[in-house]
SERO-4910 file (N, C-alpha, C, O; in steps of 0.05 Angstrom, whole numbers):
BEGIN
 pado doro    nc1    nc2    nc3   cac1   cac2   cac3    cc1    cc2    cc3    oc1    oc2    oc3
  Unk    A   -340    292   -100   -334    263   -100   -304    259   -105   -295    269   -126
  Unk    A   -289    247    -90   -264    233    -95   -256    222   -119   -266    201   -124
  Unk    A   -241    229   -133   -238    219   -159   -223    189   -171   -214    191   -194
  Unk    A   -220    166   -160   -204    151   -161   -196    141   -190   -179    124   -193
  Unk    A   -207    151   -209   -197    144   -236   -175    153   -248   -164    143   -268
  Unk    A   -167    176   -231   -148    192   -238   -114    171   -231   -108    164   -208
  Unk    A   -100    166   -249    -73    152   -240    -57    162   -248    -51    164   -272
  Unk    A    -44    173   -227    -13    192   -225      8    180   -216     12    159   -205
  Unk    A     27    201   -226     53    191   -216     59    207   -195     52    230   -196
  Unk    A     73    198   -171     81    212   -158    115    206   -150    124    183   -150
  Unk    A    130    228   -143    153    225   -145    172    237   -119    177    261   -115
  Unk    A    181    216   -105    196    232    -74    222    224    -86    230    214   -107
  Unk    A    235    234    -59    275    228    -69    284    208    -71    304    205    -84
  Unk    A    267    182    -55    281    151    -67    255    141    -83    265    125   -100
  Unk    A    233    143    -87    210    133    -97    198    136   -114    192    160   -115
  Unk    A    186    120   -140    165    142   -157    151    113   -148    160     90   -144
  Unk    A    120    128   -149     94    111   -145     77    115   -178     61    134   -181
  Unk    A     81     99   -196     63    103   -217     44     77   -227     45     54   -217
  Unk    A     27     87   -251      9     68   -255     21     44   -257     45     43   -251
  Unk    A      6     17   -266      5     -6   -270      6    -10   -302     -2      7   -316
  Unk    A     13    -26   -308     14    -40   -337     17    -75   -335     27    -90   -319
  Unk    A      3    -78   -361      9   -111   -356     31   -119   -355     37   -136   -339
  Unk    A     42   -112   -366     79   -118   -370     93   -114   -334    117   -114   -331
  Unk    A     75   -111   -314     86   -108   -289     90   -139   -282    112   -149   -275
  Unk    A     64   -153   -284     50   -179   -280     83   -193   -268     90   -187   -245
  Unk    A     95   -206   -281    114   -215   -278    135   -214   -251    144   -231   -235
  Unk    A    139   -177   -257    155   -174   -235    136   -178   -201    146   -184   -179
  Unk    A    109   -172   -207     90   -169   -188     89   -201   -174     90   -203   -149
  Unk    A     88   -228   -194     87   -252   -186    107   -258   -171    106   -268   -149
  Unk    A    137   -247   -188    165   -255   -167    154   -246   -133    147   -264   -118
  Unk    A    153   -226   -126    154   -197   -108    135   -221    -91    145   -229    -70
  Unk    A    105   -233    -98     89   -247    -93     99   -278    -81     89   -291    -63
  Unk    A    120   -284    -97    125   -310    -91    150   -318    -66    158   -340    -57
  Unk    A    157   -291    -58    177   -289    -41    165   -290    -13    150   -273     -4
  Unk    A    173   -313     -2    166   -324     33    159   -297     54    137   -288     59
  Unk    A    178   -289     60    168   -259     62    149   -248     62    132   -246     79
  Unk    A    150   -237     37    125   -219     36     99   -238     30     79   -224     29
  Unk    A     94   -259     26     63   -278     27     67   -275     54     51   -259     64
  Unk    A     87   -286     73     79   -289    103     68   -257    110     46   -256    120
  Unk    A     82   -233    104     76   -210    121     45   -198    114     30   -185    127
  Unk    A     43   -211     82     15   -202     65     -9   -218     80    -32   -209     84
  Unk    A      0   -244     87    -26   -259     96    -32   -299     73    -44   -321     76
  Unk    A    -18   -288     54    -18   -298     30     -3   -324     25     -4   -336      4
  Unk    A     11   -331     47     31   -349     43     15   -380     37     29   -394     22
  Unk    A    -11   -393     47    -28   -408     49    -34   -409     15    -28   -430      3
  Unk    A    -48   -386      0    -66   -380    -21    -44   -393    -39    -20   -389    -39
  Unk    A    -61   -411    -59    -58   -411    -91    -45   -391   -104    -54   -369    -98
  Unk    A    -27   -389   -120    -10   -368   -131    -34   -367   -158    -45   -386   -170
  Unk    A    -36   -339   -161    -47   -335   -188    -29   -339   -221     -6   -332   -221
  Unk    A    -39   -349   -241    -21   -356   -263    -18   -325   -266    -28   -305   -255
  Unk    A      6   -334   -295     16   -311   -310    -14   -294   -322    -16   -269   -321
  Unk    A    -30   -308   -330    -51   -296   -342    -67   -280   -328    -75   -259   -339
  Unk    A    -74   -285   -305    -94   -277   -279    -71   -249   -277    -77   -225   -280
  Unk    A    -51   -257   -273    -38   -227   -263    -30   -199   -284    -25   -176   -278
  Unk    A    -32   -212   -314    -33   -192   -327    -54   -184   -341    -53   -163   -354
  Unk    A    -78   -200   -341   -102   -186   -328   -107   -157   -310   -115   -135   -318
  Unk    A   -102   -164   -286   -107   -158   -260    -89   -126   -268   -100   -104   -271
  Unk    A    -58   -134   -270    -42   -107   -263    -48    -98   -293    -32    -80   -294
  Unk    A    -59    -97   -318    -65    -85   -338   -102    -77   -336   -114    -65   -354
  Unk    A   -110    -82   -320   -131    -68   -317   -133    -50   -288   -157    -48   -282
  Unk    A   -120    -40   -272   -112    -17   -247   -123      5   -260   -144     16   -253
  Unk    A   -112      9   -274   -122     36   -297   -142     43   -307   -144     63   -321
  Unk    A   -166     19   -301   -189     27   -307   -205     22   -284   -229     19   -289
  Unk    A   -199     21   -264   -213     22   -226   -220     51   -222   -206     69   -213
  Unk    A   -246     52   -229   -258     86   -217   -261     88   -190   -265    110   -179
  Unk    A   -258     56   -172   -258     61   -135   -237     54   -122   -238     53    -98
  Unk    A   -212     48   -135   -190     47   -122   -169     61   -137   -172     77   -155
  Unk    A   -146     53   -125   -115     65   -133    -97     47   -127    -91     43   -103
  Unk    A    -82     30   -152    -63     11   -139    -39     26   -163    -44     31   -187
  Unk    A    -17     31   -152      2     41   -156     28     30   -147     32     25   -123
  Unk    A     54     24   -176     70      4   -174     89     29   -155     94     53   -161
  Unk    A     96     18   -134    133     21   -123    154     25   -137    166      3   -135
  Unk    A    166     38   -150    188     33   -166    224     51   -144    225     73   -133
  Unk    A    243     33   -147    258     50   -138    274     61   -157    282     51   -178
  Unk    A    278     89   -143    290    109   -165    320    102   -178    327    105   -202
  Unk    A    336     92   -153    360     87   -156    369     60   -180    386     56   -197
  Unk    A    349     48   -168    352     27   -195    335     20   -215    344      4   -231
  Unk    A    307     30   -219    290     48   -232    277     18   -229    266     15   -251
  Unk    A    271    -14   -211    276    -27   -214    236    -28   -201    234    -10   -185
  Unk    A    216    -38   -202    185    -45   -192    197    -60   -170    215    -76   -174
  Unk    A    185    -53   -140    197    -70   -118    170    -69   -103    171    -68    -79
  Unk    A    146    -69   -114    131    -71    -98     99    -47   -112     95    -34   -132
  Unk    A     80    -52    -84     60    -39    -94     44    -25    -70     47    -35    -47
  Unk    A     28     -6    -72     10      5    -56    -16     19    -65    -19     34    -84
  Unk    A    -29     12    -50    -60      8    -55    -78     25    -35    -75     25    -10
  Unk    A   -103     46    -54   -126     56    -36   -141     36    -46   -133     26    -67
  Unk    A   -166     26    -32   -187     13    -40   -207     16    -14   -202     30      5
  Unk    A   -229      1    -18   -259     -8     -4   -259     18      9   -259     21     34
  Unk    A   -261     39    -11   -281     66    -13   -297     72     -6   -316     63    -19
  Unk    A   -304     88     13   -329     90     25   -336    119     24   -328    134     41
  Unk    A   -350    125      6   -362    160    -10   -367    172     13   -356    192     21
  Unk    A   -388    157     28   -403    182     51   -391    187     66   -398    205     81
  Unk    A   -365    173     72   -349    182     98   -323    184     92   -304    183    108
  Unk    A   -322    188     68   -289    195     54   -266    183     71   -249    196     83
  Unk    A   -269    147     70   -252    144     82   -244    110     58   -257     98     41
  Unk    A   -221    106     69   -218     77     51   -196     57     63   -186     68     83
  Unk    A   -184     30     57   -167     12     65   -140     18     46   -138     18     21
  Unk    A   -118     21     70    -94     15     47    -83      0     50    -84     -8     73
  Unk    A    -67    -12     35    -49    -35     40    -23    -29     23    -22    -12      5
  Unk    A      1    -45     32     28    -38     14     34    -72     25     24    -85     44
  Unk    A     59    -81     -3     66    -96     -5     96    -96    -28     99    -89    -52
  Unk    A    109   -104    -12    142    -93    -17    159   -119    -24    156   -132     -3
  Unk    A    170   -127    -35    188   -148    -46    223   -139    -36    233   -118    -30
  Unk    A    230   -163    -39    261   -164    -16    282   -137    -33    302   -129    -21
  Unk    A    276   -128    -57    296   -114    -72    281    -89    -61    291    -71    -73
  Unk    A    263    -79    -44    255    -60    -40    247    -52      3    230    -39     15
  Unk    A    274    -76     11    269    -75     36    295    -59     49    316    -57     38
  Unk    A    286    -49     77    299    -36    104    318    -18     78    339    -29     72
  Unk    A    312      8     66    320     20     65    305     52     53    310     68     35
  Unk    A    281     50     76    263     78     76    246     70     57    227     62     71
  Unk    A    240     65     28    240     62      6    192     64     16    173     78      9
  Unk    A    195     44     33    163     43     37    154     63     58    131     63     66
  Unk    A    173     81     68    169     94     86    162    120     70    141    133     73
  Unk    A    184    124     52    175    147     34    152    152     22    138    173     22
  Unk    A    147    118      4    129    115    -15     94    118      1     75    131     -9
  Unk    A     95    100     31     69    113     45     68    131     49     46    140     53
  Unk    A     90    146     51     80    180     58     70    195     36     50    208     41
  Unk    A     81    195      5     66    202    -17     38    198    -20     21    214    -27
  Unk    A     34    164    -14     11    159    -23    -16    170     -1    -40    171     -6
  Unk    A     -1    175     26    -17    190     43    -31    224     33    -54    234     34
  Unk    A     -4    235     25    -12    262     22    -32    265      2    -53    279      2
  Unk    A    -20    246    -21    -36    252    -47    -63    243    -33    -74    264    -25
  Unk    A    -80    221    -26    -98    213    -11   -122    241      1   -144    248     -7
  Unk    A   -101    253     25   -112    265     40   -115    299     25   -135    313     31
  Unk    A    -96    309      9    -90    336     -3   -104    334    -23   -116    355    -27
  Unk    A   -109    309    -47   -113    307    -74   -145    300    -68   -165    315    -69
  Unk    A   -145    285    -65   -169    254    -60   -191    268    -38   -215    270    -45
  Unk    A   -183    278    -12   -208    302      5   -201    278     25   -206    287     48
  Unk    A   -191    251     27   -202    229     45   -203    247     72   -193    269     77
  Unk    A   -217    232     84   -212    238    117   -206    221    134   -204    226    158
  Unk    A   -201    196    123   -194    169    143   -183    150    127   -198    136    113
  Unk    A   -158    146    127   -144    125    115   -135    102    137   -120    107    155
  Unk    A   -146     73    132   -141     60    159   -131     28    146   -129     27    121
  Unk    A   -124      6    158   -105     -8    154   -107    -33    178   -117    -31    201
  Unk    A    -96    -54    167    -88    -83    182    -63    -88    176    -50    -84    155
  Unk    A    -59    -97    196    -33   -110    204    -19   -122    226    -18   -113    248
  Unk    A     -3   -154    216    -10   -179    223     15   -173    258     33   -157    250
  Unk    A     18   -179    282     22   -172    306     64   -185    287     84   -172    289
  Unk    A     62   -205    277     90   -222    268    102   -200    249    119   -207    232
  Unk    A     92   -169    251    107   -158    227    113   -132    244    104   -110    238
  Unk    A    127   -138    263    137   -109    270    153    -84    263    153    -63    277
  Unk    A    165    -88    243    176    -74    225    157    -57    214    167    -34    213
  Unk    A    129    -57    203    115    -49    182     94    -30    213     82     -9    213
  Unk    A     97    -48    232     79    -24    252     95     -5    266     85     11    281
  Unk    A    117     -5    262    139     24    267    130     45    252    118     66    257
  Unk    A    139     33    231    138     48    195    116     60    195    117     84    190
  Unk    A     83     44    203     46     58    210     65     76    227     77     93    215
  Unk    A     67     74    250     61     91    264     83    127    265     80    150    273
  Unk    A    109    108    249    126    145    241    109    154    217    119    171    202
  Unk    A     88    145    214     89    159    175     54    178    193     41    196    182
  Unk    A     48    168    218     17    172    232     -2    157    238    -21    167    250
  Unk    A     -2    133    230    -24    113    230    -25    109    271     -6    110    287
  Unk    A    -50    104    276    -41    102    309    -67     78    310    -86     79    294
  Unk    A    -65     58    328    -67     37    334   -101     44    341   -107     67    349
  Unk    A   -115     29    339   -147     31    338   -158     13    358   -173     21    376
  Unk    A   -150    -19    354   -152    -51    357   -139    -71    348   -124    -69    329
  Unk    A   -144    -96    364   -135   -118    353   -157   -126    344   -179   -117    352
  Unk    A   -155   -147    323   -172   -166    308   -161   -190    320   -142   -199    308
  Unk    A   -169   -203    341   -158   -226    355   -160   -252    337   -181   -262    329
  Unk    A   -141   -261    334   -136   -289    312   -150   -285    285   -171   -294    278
  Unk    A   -128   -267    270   -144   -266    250   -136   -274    236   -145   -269    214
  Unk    A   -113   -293    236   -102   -302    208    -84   -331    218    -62   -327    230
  Unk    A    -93   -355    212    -81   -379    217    -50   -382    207    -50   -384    182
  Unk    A    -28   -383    216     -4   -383    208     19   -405    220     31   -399    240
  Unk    A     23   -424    209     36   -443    211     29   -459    242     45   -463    260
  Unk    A     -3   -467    243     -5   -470    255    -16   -446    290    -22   -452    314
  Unk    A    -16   -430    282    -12   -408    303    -33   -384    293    -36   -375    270
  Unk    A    -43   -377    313    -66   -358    306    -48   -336    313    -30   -337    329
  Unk    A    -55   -318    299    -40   -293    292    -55   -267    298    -75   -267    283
  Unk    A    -56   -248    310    -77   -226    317    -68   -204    293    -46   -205    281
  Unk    A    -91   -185    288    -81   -147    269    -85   -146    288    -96   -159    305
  Unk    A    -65   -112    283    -71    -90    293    -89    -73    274    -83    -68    251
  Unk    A   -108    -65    283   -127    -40    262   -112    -16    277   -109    -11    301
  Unk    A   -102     -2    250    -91     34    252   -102     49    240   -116     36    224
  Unk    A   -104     71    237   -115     92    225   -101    122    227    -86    130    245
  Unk    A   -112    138    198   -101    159    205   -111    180    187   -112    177    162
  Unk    A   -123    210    204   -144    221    199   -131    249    182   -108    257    185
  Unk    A   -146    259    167   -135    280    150   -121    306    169    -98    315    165
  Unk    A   -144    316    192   -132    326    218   -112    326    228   -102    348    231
  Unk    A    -99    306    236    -75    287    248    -55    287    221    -32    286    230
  Unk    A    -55    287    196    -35    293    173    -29    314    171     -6    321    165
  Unk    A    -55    334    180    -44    372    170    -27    371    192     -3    371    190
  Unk    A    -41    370    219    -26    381    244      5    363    239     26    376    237
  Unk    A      7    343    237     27    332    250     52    322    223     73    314    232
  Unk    A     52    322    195     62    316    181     65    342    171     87    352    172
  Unk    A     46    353    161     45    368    141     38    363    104     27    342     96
  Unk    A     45    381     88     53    381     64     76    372     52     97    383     57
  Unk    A     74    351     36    100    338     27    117    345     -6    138    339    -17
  Unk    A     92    363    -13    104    361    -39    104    337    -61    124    324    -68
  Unk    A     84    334    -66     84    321    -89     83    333   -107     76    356   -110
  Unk    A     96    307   -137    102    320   -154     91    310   -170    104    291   -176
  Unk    A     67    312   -186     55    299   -205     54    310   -231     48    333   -231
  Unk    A     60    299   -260     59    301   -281     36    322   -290     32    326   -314
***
């Protein structure tokens, strides 16, 4: 069985991916409240959660035995710019949903490119997954480059799946199989505590 209780750090040359603490809450709301990333997340419509709901939320990560949500931090300015997430786990077929979500102090400079690739290996090397798969909104082409250099490869659209200023908006469903990581990425080296 996949162990998702386990919360590590992991550490590339611009990136460390480590646990959550309530004390994130804060920087997590800013990162949240930025036009941007609600538009690229889906989120821009939704109710902002209070201060309380979010240090709730990011002080309990650490006790999720079916997911993995793990803060972004950049190395250079040791500064939380974001987050990435395994979840909706599926045992019998070792496969699950990820999502990342990145704030403006942690944009166009590799920073999520690195950090998905960590959270891939550990996934597929650590974790056994065999199918890590994903949405994403057609208005965010930047982030379906990024799927597709890190391996993610295009599955479907989800036609209008998300109402946006008026304008129906299509995903792309990607995916990307443990097979397709050995052959084509490889081993990355992670470095965990």
């Amino acid at each position: 069985m996949t162990d998702f209780s386990r919360k590590p750090t992991l550490t590339g040359d611009k990136v460390i991916l480590r646990p959550f603490t309530e004390d994130d809450a804060d920087t997590m709301a800013e990162i949240f409240a930025d036009p941007e990333t609600a538009k690229l997340t889906g989120s821009l419509n939704r109710p902002p959660f209070s201060s309380g709901q979010l240090r709730s939320w990011y002080g309990s990560r650490g006790d999720q035995p079916d997911r993995l949500d793990l803060g972004l931090v950049d190395r250079a300015s040791g500064d939380l710019v974001g987050e990435l997430v395994l979840f909706e786990y599926d045992e019998p077929n070792r496969s699950c949903t990820f999502r990342v979500a990145i704030g403006p102090k942690g944009r166009d400079r590799g920073l999520g490119t690195e950090a998905i690739r960590l959270l891939l290996a550990y996934g597929f090397e650590r974790l056994g997954l065999n199918r890590v798969q994903l949405g994403v909104f057609t208005f965010n082409p930047r982030a379906l480059r990024v799927y597709e250099r890190v391996g993610f490869v295009r599955e479907g659209v989800e036609r209008e799946a998300l109402l946006h200023d008026g304008e129906w908006i299509d995903s792309v469903r990607m995916s990307v199989l443990a097979r397709e990581w050995v052959r084509d990425l490889g081993h990355t080296g992670i470095h965990t505590p």
